[in-house]
MIROTOR-27580 format. One record per residue (C-alpha): x, y negated, z negated; residue number from 1. Coordinates in Angstrom, 3 decimals. Each point is the difference from the previous one (the first is absolute). Example, Ala and Ser with C-alpha at 12.3 -4.5 7.8 and 13.67 -1.06 7.14 Angstrom:
// residues 2
<<12.300,4.500,-7.800>,1>
<<1.370,-3.440,0.660>,2>
END
This chain:
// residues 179
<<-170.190,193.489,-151.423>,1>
<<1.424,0.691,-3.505>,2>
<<2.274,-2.114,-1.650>,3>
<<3.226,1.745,-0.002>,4>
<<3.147,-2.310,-1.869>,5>
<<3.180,0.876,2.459>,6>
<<3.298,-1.212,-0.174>,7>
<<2.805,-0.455,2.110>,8>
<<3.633,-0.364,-0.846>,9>
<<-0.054,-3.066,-0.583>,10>
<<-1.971,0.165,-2.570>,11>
<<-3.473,-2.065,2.044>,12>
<<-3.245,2.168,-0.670>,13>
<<-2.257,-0.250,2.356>,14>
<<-4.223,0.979,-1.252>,15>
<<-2.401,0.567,2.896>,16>
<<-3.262,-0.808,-1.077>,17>
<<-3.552,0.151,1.501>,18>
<<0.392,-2.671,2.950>,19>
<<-2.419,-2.631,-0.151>,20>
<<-2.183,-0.541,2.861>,21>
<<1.769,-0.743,3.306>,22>
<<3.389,0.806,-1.682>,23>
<<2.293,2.458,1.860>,24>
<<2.266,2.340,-2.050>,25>
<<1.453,1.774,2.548>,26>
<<0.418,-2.313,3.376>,27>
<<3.091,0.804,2.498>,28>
<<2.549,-2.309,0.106>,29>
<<0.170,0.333,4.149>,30>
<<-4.046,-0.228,-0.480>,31>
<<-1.610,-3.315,2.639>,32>
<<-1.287,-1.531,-3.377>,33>
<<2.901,0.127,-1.676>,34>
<<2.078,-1.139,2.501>,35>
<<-2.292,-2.721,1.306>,36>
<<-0.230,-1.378,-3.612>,37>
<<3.775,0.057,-0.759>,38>
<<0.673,-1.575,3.442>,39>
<<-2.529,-2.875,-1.158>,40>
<<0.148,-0.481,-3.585>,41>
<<3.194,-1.086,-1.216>,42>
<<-0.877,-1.056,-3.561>,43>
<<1.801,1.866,-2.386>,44>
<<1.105,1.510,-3.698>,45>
<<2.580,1.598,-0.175>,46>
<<1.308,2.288,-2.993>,47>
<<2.698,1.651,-1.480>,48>
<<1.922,0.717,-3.741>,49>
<<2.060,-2.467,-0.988>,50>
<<3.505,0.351,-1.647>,51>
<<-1.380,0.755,-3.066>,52>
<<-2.512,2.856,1.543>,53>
<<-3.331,-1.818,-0.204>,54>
<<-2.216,-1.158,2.903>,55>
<<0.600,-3.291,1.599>,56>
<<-1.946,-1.332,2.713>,57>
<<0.822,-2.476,3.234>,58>
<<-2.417,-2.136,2.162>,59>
<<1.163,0.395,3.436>,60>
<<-0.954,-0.193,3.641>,61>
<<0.424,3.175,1.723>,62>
<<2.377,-0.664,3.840>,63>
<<-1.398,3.465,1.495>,64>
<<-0.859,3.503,-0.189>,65>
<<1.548,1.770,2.107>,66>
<<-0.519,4.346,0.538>,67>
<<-0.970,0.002,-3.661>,68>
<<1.888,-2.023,-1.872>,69>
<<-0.553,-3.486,-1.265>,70>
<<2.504,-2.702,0.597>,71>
<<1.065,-3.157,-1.943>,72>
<<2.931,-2.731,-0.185>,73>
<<1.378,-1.243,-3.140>,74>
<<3.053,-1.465,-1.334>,75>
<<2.684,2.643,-0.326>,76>
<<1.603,-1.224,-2.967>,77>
<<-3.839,-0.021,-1.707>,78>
<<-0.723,1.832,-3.133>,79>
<<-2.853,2.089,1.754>,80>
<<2.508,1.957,2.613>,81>
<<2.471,0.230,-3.082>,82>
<<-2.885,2.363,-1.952>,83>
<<-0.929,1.414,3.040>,84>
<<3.526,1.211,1.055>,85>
<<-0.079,1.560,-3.355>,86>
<<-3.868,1.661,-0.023>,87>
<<-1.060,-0.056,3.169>,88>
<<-2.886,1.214,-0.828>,89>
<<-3.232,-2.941,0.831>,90>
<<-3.469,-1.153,0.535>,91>
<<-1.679,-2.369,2.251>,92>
<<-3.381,-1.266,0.301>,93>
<<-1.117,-1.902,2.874>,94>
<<-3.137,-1.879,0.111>,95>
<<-2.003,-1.874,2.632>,96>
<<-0.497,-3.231,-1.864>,97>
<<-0.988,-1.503,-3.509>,98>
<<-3.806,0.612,0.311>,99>
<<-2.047,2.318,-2.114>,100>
<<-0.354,3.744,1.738>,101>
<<3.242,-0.613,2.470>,102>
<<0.966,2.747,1.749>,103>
<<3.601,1.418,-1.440>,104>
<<2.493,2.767,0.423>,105>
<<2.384,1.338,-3.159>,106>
<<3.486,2.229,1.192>,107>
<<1.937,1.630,-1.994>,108>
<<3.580,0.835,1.382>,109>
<<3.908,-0.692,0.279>,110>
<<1.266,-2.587,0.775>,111>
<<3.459,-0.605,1.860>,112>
<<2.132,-3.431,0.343>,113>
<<1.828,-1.002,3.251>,114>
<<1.781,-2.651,1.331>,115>
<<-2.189,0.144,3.733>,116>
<<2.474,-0.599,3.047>,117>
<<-0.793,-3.057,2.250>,118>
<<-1.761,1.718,2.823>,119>
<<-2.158,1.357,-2.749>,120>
<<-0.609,-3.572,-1.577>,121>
<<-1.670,-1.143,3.126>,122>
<<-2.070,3.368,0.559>,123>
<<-1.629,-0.755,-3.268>,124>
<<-0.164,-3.682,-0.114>,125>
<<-1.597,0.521,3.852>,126>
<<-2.501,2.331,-1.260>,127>
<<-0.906,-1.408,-3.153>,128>
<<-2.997,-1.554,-0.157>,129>
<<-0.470,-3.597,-0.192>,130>
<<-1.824,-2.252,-2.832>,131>
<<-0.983,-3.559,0.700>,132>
<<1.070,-0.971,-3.468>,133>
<<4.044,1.175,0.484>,134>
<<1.745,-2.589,2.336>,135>
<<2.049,1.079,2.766>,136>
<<2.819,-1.005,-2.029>,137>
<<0.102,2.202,-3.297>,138>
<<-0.874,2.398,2.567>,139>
<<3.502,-0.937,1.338>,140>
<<1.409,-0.116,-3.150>,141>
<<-0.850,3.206,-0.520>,142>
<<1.148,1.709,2.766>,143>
<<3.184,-1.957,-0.184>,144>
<<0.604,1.312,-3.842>,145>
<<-0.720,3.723,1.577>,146>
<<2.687,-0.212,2.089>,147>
<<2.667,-1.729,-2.016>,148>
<<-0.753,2.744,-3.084>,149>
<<-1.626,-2.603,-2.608>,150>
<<-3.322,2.100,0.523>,151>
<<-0.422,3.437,0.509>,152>
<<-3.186,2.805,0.865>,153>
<<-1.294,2.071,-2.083>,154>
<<-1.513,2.829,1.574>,155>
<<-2.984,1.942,-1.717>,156>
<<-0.330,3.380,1.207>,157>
<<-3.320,0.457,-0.811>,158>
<<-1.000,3.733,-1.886>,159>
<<-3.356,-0.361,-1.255>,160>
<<-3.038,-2.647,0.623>,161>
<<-2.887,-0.943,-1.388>,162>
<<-2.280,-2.659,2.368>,163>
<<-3.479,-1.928,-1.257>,164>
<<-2.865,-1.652,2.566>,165>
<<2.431,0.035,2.992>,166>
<<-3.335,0.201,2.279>,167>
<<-0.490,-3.553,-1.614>,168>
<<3.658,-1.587,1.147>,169>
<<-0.299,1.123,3.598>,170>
<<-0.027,-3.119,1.801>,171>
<<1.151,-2.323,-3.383>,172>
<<3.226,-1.237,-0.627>,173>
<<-0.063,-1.984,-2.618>,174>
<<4.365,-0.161,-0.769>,175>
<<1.769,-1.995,-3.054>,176>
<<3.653,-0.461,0.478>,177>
<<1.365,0.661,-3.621>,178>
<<4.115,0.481,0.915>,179>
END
């Protein structure tokens, strides 16, 4: 592949390179790997422009993906929906765990901020996958701050991904929750 610098409106240039080994430049986002991976893996980076224009980047725990698009709660009154509202343009890369050669998967896409309705709430918080080290009650706490407004999604609709050694995560699930 030849490096080719591309922009898009907003200004975020993406450069394919030569993919290292096991690296996938061109996976579908509907693809079993993907989804399997995104359904598992719930560590998270997530990145937009600031204010100012520059790059700023979030640790966060992924809640689904859903028919493409990658879902997360956060405070609505939080600087990171504030520059997202106004470039909604992001990046997210989720990885398998901390150790060396994890498995990960990079999107680049839009994101979108909603205030979920309660039937919604549960779907989500039902489907979610659990994690041993999140107690039942900032799970709660959570949902509860969904539904009152004080968090919101953001919804990723994923455009482009890149995925590294997924063959390697099937069957791993090695999950931090970060926020």
């Amino acid at each position: 592949m030849t490096t080719d610098n591309t922009a898009d409106p907003g200004g975020i240039h993406w450069v394919p390179t030569q993919p290292n080994a096991g690296t996938d430049l061109s996976p579908s986002a509907a693809s079993p790997d993907i989804t399997d991976f995104l359904s598992r893996h719930h560590r998270a980076f997530l990145f937009c422009r600031d204010s100012a224009g520059e790059p700023t980047g979030y640790a966060m725990r992924t809640v689904a993906y859903q028919g493409g698009d990658l879902l997360f709660a956060t405070y609505t009154k939080s600087t990171k929906v504030r520059n997202m509202r106004a470039r909604p343009e992001v990046a997210c890369l989720v990885q398998s765990g901390p150790e060396h050669n994890a498995s990960w998967v990079s999107v680049r896409g839009r994101a979108a901020i909603y205030l979920p309705a309660r039937d919604e709430v549960d779907a989500l918080m039902a489907s979610a996958s659990s994690d041993a080290r999140v107690p039942d009650a900032v799970v709660a706490t959570v949902r509860d701050r969904l539904i009152s407004g004080k968090r919101c999604i953001i919804r990723v609709a994923v455009e482009e991904i890149v995925a590294s050694n997924l063959a390697a995560a099937r069957g791993s699930s090695s999950e931090h929750a970060t926020q």
